[in-house]
ZAVO-335634 format. One record per residue (C-alpha): residue number from 1; x, y, z. Coordinates in pm, 1 decimal. Layout:
N
+-----+----------+----------+----------+
!  nr !     east !    north !       up !
+-----+----------+----------+----------+
! NUM !        X !        Y !        Z !
...
+-----+----------+----------+----------+
This chain:
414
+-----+----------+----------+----------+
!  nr !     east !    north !       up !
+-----+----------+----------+----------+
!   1 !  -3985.3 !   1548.3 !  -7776.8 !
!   2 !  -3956.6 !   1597.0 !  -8182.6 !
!   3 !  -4187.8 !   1881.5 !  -8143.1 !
!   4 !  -3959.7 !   2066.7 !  -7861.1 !
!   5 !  -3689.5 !   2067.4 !  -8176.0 !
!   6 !  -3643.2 !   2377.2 !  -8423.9 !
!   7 !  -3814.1 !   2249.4 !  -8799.8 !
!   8 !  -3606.9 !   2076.1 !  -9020.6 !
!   9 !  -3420.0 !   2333.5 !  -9239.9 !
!  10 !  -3428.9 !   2620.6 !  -8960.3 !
!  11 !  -3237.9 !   2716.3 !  -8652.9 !
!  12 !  -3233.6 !   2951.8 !  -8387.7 !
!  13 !  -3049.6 !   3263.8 !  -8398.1 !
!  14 !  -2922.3 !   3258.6 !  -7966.7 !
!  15 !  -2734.9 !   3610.4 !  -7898.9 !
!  16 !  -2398.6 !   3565.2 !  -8076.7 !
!  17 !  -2510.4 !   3421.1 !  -8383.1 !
!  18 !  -2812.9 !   3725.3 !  -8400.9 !
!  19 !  -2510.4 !   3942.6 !  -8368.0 !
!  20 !  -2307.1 !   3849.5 !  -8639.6 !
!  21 !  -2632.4 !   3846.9 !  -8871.8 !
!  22 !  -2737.9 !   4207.5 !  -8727.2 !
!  23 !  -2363.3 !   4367.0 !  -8832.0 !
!  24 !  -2410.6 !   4181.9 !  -9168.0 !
!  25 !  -2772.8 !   4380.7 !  -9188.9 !
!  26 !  -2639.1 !   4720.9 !  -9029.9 !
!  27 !  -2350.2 !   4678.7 !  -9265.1 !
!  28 !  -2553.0 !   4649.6 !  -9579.8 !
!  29 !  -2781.7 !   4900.6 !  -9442.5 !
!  30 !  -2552.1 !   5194.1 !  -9420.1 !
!  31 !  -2386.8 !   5094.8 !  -9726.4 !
!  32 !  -2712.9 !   5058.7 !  -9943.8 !
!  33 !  -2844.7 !   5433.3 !  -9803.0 !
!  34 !  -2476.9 !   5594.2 !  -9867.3 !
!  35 !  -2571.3 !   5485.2 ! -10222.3 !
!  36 !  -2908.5 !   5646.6 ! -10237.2 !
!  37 !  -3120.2 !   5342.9 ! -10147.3 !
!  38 !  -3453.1 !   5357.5 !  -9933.8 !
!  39 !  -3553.7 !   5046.0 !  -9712.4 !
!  40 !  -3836.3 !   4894.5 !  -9765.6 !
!  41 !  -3999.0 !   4585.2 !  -9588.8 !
!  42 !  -4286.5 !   4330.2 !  -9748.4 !
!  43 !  -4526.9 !   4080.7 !  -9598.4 !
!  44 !  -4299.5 !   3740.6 !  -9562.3 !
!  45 !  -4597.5 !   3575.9 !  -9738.6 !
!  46 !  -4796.7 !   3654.5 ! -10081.1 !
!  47 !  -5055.2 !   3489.8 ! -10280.9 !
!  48 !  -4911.4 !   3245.5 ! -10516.2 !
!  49 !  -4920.0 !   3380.0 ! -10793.9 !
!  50 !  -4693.1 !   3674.4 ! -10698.3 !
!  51 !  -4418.7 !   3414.1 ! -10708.5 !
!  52 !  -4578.2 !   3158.8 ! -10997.0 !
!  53 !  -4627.7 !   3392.9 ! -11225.9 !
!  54 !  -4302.2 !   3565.7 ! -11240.3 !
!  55 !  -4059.3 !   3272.5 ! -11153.2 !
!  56 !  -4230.3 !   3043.9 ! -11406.6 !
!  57 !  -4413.0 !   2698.8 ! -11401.8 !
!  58 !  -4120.9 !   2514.2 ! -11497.2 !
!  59 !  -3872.7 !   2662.3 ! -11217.9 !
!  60 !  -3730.4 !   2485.4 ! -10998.9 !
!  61 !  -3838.3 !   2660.4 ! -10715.7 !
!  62 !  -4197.4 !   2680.9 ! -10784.2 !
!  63 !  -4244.0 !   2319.5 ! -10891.7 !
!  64 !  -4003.4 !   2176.9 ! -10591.9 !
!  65 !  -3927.7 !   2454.9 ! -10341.0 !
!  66 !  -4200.1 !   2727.3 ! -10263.2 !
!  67 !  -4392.7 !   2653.0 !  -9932.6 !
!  68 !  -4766.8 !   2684.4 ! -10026.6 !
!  69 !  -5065.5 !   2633.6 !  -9857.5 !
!  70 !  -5422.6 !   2743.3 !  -9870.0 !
!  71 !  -5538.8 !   3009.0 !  -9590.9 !
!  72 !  -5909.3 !   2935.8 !  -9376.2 !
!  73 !  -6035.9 !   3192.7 !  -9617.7 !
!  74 !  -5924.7 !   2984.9 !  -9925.7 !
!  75 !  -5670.1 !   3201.6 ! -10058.0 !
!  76 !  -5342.0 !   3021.3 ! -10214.2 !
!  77 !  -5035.4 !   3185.9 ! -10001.4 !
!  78 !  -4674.2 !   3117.6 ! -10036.7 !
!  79 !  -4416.2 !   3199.3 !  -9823.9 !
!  80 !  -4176.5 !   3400.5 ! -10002.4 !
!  81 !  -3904.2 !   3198.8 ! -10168.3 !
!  82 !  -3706.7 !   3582.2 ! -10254.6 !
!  83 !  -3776.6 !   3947.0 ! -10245.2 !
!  84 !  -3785.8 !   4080.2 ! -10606.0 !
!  85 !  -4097.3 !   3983.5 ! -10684.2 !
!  86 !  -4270.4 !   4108.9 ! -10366.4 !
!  87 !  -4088.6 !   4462.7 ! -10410.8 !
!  88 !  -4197.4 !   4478.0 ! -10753.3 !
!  89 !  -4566.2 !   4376.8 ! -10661.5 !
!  90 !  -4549.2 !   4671.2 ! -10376.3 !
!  91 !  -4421.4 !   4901.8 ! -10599.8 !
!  92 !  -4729.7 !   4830.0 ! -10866.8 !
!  93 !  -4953.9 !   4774.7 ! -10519.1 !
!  94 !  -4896.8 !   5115.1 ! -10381.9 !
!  95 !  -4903.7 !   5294.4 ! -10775.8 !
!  96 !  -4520.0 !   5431.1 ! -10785.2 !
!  97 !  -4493.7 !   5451.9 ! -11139.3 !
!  98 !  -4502.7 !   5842.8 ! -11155.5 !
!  99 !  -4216.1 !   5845.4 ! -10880.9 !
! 100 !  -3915.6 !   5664.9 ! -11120.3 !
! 101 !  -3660.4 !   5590.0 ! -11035.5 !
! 102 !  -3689.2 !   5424.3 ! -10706.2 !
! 103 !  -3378.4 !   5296.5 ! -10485.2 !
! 104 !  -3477.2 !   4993.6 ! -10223.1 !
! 105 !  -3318.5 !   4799.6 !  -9996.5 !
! 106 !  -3480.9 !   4532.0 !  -9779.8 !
! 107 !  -3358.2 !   4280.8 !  -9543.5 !
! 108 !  -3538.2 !   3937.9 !  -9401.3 !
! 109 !  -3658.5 !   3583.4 !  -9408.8 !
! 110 !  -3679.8 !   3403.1 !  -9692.9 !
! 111 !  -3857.6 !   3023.6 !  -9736.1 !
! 112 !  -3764.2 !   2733.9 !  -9953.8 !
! 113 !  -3780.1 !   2358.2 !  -9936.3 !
! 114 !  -3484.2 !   2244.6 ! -10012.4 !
! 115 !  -3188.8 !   1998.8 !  -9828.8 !
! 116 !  -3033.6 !   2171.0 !  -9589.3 !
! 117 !  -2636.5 !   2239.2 !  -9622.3 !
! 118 !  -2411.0 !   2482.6 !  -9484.4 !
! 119 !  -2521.3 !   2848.7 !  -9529.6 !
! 120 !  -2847.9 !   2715.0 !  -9680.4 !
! 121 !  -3138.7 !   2668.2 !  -9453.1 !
! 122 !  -3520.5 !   2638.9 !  -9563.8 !
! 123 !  -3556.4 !   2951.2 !  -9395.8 !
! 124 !  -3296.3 !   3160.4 !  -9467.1 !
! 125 !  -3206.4 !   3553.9 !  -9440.6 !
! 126 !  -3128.3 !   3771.1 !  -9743.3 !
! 127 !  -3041.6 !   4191.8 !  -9777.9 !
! 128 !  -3113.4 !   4306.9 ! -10097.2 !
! 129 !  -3104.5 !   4591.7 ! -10347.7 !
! 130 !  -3343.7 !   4650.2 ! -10695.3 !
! 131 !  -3325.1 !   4961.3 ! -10900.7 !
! 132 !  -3627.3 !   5085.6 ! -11074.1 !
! 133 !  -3679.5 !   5303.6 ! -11372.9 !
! 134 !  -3277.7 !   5336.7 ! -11487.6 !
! 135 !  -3241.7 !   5210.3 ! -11822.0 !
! 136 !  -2892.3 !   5287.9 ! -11842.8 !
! 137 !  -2640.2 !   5089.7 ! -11757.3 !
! 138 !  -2478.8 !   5314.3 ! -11522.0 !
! 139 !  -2754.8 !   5148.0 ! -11290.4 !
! 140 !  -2601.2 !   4812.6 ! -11345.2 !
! 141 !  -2264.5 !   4927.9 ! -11230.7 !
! 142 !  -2420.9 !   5135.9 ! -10935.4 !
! 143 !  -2644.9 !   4817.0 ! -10791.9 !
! 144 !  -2278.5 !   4576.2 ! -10879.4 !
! 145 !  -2062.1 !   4864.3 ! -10690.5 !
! 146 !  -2308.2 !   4909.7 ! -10405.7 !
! 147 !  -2221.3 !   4499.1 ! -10351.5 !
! 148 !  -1904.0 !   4530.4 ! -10368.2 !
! 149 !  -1891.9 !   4810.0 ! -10101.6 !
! 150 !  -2044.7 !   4569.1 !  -9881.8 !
! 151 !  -1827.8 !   4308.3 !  -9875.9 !
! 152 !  -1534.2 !   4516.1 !  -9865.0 !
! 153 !  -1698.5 !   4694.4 !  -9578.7 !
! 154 !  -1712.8 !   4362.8 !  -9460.7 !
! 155 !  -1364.8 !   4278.0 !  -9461.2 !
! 156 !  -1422.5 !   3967.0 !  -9649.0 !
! 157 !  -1358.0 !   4160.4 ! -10045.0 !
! 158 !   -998.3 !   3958.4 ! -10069.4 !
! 159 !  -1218.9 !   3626.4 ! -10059.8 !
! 160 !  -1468.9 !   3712.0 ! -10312.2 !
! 161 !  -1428.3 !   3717.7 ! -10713.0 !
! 162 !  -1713.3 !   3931.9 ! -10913.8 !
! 163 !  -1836.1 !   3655.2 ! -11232.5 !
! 164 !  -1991.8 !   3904.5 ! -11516.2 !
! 165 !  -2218.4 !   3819.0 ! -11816.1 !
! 166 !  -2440.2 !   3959.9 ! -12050.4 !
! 167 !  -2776.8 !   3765.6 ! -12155.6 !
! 168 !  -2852.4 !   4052.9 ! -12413.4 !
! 169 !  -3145.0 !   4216.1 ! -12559.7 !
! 170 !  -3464.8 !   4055.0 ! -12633.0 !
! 171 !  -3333.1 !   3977.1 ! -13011.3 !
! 172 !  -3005.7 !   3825.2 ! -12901.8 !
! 173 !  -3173.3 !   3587.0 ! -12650.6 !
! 174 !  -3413.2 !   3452.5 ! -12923.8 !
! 175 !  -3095.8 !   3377.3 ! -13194.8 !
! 176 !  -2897.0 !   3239.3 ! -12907.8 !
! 177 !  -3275.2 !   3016.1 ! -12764.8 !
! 178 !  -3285.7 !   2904.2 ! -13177.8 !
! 179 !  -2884.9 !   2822.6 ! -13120.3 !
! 180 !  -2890.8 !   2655.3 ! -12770.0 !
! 181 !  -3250.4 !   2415.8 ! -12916.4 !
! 182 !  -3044.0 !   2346.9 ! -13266.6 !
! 183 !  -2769.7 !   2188.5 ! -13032.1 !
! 184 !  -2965.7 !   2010.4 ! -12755.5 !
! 185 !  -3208.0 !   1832.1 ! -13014.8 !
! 186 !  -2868.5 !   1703.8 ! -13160.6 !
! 187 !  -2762.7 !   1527.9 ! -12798.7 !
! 188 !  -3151.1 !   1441.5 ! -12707.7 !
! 189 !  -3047.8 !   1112.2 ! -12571.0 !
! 190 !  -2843.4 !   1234.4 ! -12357.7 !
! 191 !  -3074.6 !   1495.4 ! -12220.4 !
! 192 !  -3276.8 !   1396.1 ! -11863.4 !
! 193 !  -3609.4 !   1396.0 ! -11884.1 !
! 194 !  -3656.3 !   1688.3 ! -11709.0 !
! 195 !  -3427.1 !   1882.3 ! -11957.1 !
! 196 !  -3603.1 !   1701.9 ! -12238.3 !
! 197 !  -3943.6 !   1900.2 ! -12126.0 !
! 198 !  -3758.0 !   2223.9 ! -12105.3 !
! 199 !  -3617.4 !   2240.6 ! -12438.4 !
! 200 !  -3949.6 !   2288.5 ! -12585.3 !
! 201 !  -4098.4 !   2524.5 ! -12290.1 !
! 202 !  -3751.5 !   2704.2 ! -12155.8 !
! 203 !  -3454.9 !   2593.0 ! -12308.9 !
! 204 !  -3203.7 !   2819.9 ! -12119.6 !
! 205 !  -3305.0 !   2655.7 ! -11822.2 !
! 206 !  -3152.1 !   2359.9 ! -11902.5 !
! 207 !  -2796.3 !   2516.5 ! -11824.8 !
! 208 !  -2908.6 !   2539.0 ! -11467.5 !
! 209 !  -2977.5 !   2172.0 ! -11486.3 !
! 210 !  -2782.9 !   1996.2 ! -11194.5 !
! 211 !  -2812.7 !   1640.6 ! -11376.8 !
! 212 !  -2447.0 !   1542.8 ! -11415.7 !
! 213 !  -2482.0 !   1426.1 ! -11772.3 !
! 214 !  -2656.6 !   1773.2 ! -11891.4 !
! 215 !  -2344.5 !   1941.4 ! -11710.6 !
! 216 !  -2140.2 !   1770.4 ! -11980.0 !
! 217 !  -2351.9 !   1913.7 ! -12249.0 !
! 218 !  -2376.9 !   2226.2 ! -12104.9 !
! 219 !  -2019.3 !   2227.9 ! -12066.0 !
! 220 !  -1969.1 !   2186.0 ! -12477.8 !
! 221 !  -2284.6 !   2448.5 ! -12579.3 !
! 222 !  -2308.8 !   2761.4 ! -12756.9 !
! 223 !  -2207.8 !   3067.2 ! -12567.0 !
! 224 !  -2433.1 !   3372.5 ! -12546.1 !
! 225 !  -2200.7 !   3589.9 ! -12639.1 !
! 226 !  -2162.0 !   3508.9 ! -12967.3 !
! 227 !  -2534.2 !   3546.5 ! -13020.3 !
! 228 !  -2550.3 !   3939.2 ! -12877.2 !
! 229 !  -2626.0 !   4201.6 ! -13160.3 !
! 230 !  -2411.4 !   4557.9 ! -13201.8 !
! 231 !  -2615.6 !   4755.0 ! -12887.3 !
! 232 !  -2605.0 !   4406.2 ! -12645.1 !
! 233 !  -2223.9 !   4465.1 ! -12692.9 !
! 234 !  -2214.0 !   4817.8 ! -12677.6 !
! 235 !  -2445.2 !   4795.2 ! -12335.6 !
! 236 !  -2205.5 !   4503.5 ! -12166.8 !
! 237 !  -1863.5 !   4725.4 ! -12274.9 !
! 238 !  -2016.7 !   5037.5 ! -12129.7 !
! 239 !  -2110.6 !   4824.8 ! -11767.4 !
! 240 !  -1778.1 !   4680.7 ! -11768.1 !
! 241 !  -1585.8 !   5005.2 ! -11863.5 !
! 242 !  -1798.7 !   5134.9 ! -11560.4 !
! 243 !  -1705.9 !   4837.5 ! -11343.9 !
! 244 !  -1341.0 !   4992.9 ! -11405.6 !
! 245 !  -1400.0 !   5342.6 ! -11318.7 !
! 246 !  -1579.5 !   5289.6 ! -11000.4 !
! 247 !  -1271.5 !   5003.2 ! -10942.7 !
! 248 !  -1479.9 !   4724.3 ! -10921.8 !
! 249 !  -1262.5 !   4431.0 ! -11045.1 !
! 250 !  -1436.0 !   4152.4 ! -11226.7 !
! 251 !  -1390.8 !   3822.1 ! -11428.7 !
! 252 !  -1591.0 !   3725.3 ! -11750.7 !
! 253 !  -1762.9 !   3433.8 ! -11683.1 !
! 254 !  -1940.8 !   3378.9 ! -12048.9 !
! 255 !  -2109.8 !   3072.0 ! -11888.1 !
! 256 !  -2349.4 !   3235.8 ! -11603.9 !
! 257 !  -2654.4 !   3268.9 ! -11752.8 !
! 258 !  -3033.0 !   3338.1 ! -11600.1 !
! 259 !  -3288.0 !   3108.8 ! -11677.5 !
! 260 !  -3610.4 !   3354.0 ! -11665.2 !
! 261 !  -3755.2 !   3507.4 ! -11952.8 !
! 262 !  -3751.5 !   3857.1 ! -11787.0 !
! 263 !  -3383.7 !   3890.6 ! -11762.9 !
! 264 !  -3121.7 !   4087.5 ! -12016.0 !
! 265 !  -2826.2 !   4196.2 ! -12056.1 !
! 266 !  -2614.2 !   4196.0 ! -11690.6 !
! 267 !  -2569.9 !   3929.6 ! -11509.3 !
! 268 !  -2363.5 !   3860.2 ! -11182.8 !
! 269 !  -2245.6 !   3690.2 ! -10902.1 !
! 270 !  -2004.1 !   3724.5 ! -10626.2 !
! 271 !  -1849.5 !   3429.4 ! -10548.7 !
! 272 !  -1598.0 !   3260.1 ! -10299.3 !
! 273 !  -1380.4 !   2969.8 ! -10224.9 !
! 274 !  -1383.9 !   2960.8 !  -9886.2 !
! 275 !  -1753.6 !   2832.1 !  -9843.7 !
! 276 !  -1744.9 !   2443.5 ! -10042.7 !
! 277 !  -1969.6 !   2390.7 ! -10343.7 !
! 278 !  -2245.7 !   2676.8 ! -10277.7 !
! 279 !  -2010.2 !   2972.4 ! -10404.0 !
! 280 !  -2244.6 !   3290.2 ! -10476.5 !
! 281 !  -2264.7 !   3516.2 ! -10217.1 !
! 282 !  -2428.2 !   3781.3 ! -10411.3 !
! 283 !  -2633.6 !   3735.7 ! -10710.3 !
! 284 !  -2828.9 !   3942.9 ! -10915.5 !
! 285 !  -2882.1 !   4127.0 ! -11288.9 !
! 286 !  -3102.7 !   4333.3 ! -11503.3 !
! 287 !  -3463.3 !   4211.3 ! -11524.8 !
! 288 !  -3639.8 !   4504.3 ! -11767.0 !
! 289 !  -3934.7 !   4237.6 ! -11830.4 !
! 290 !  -4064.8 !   4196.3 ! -11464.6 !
! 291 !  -4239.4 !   4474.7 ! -11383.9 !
! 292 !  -4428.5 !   4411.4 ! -11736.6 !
! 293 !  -4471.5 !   4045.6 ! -11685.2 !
! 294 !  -4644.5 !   4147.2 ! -11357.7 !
! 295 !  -4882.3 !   4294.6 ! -11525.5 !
! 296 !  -4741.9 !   4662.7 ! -11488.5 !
! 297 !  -4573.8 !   4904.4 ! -11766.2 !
! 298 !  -4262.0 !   4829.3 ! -11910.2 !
! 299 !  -4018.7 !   4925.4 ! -11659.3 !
! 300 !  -3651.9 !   4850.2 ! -11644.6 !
! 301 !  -3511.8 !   4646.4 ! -11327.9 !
! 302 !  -3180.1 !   4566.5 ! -11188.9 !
! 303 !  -3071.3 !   4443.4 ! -10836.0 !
! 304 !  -2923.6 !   4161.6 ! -10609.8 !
! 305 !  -2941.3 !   3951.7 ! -10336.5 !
! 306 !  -2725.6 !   3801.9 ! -10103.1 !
! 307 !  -2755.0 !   3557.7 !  -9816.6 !
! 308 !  -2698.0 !   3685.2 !  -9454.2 !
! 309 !  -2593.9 !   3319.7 !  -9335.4 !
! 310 !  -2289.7 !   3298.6 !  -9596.1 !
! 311 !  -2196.7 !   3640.6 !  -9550.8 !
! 312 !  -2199.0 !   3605.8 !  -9152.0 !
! 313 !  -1975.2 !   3254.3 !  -9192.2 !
! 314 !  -1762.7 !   3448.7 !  -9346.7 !
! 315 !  -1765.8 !   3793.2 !  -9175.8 !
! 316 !  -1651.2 !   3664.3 !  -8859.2 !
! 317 !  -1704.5 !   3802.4 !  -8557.4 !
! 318 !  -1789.9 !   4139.6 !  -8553.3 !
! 319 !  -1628.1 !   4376.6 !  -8315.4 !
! 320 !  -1782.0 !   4318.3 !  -7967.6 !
! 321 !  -2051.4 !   4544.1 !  -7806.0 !
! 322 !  -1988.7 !   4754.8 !  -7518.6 !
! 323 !  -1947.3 !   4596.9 !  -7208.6 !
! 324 !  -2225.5 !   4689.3 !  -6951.9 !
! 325 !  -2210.5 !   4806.3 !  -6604.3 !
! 326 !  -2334.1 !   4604.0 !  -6288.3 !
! 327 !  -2494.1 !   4785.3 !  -6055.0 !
! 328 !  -2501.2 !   4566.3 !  -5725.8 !
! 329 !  -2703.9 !   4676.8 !  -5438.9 !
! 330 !  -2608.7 !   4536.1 !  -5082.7 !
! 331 !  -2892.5 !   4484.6 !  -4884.2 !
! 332 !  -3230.7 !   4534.1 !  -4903.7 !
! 333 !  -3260.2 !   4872.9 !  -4861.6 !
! 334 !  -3011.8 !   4955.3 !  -5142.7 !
! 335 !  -3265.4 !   4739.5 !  -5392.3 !
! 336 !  -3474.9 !   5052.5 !  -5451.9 !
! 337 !  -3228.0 !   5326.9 !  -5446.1 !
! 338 !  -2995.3 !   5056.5 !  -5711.4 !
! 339 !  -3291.3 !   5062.1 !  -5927.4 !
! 340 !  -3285.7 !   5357.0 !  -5957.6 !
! 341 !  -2942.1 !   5422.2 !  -6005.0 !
! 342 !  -2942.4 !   5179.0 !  -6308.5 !
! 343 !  -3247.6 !   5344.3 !  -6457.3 !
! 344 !  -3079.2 !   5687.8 !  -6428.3 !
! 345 !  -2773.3 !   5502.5 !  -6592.5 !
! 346 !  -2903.4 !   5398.1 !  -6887.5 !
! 347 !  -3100.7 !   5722.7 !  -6988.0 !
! 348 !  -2711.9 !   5899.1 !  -6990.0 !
! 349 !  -2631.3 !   5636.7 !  -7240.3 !
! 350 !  -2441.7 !   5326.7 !  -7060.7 !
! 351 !  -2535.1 !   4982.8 !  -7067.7 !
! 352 !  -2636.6 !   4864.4 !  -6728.0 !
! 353 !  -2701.9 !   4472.5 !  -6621.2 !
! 354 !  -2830.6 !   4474.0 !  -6261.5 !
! 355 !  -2856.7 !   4150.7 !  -6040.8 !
! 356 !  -3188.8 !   4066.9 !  -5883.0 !
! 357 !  -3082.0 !   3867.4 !  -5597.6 !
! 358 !  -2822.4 !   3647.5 !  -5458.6 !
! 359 !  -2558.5 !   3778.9 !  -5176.2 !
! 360 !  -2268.7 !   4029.8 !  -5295.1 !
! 361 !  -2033.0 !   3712.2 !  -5411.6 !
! 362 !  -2294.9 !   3551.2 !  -5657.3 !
! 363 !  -2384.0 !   3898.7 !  -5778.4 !
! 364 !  -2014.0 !   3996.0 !  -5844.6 !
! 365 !  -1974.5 !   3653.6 !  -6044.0 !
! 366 !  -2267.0 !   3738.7 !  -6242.2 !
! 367 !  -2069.6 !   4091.4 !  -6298.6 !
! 368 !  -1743.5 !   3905.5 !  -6424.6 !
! 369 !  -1981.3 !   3630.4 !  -6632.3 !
! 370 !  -2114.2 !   3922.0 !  -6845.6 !
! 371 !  -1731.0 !   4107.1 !  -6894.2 !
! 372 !  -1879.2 !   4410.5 !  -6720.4 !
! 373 !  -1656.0 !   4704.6 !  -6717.8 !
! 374 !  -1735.7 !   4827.3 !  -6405.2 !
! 375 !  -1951.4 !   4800.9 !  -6117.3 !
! 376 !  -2140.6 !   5025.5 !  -5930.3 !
! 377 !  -2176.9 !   4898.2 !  -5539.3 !
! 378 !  -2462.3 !   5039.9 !  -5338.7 !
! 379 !  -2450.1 !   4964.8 !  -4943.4 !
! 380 !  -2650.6 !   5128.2 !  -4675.8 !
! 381 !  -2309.5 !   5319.0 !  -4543.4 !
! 382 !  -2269.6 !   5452.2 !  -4901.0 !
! 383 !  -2627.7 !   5596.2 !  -4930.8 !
! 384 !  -2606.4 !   5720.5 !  -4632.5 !
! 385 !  -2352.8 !   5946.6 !  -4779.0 !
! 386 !  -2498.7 !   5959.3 !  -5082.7 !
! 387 !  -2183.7 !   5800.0 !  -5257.1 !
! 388 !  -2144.7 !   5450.5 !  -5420.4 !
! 389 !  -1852.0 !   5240.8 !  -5455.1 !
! 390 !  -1706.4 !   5199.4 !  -5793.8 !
! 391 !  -1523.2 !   4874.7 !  -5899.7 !
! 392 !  -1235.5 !   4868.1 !  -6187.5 !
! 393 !  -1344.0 !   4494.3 !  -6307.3 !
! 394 !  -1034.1 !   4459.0 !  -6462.7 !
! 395 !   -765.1 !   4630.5 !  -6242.1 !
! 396 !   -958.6 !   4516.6 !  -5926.1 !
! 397 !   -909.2 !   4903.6 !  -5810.4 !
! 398 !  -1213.0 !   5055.4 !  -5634.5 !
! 399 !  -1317.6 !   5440.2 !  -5478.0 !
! 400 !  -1591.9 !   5580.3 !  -5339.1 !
! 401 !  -1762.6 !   5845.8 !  -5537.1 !
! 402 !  -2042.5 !   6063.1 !  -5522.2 !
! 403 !  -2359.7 !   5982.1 !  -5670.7 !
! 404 !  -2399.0 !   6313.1 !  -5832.1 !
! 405 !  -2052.0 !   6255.3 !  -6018.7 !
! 406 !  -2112.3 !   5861.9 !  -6108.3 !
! 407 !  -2203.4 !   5940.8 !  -6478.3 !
! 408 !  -1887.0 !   6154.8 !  -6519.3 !
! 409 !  -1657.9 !   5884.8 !  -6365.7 !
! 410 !  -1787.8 !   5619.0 !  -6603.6 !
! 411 !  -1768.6 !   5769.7 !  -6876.2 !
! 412 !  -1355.3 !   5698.6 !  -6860.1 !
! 413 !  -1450.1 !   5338.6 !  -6887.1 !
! 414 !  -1631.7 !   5346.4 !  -7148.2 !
+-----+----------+----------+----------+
């Protein structure tokens, strides 16, 4: 039955796959809080306008992509699409303006309607870092380094390339915006329709376009660096000279641009070959406007975010957890006393799997079918002598050993 199936755009994560995602999480997570940043968690949905408002009527993703719906008390909720605007909301939510700067890093589901591909689902997984408060753009080259940490942590830095640009200060963006709508309305022909209607609302959005024949265009129009004024320049050299201290390599890339009105100066994405066409891995950049455009005080931005699937495809496996003990009674009377046993086990640390039924052959297949390491047999001859017998699973080499000295004679095979 179609309803038995997982939604169109979302899958289950069984054991191994969880795995890989939870040592891409635990990864980013000790990173992020060697680097000073708290974690913080938000609701997975918000009231629309959380994301409408900042993200803007023309976006993509709010006019194709959000998953909105009204609630039974006639509220307009959306799933979140991404994170920064739900950690700025909490911070002006929970008034933490008097406690700048702030350092968070969250981790979850994320929603959007969208095709599905590889390493894109409609509900997806992102970790995440935003800086709030820091001006300077030493935070730009902390939030970039922190990334970079990860994936080297990772193991996967050799397969990643940091792109770097600068969308500059408020004054540059308007002469390059008068620049990039001189040379559209000279090639408006050749401009979709949908680009057509964002050269008068949003014309920077227009180099996100995916139409093939504003590619072209795109491909032939001004750069914003040549728009950026004396302190844009003197901003982008000092995160870049930064970038080199901490050893962070990079590559200009004077064509990555963001299309939202709150962004300036950095901008950045780490991106890979090894994935097909969708490339960024981690993408982020200054956003001093946000908080404002919220409806909060100016307050200067930056952060990322990066996609758990991608990061996981490419991760590999991560190193395998530690394989369990079986603790096998033999008999009925040994079901009690094993129980016991495994209970004691597990408080001194070691992972235990015990058997619920099936004769002493099914229960030592089970033991092999889960790689145990060892396994701890309890018979009625053995209690009666307070002992157990204790298995090698790999060597096939067993003893008998006192049940007051089991947890010292695991611990070797551990």
């Amino acid at each position: 039955m179609a309803s038995l199936n997982p939604v169109r755009g979302t899958h289950d994560l069984l054991p191994e796959a969880r795995r890989r995602h939870r040592h891409v999480e635990d990864t980013a997570r000790a990173v992020a809080a060697r680097y000073g940043f708290a974690e913080i968690a938000t609701p997975i949905f918000e009231f629309t306008e959380v994301f409408a408002r900042t993200l803007g009527d023309t976006s993509d993703v709010v006019t194709k992509e959000m998953y909105t719906f009204e609630d039974k008390g006639g509220e307009r909720i959306t799933l979140r699409p991404e994170n920064t605007a739900s950690v700025v909301r909490a911070f002006l939510s929970n008034g933490l303006q008097q406690q700048l700067p702030l350092k968070y890093f969250y981790n979850g589901p994320m929603f959007r309607y969208e095709r599905p591909q590889k390493g894109r689902q409609r509900q997806f997984h992102q970790v995440g870092v935003e800086l709030l408060g820091v001006a300077q753009p030493q935070g730009d080259v902390e939030v970039i380094a922190t990334g970079a940490q990860i994936l080297d942590q990772l193991g996967i830095a050799g397969d990643v390339e940091l792109e770097i640009n600068s969308l500059g200060d408020t004054a540059s963006r308007d002469a390059y915006r008068e620049k990039l709508v001189a040379y559209f309305e000279g090639h408006l022909s050749a401009l979709s329709e949908e680009s057509r209607e964002r050269l008068t609302r949003n014309p920077l959005r227009i180099l996100d376009s995916k139409d093939e024949g504003d590619r072209a265009l795109v491909a032939e129009a001004p750069l914003m660096t040549d728009s950026l004024n004396a302190d844009s320049r003197v901003f982008f050299d000092t995160v870049l000279e930064g970038l080199e201290t901490a050893g962070v390599p990079y590559r200009l890339n004077p064509r990555l641009v963001r299309g939202l009105d709150y962004y300036c100066h950095t901008a950045f994405e780490f991106t890979t070959t090894t994935l097909g066409a969708q490339g960024a891995v981690i993408a982020g950049g200054r956003y001093d406007g946000l908080v404002q455009q919220m409806g909060g005080p100016p307050t200067p931005g930056v952060g990322w975010a990066a996609g758990i699937e991608r990061l996981a495809m490419m991760a590999g496996d991560p190193p395998p957890p530690p394989r369990p003990i079986a603790v096998i009674p033999v008999g009925a009377e040994a079901q009690t006393a094993a129980l016991g046993l495994a209970q004691r086990l597990r408080r001194a640390g070691f992972a235990v799997d015990m058997a619920y039924s099936g004769n002493m052959g099914k229960r030592m297949k089970r033991a092999n079918r889960i790689e145990a390491r060892a396994a701890v047999i309890l018979g009625t001859d053995e209690l009666a002598r307070s002992a157990a017998t204790l298995r090698d699973m790999d060597t096939g080499e067993q003893s008998e050993v006192p049940l007051t000295a089991i947890e010292d004679r695991l611990a070797s095979f551990t």
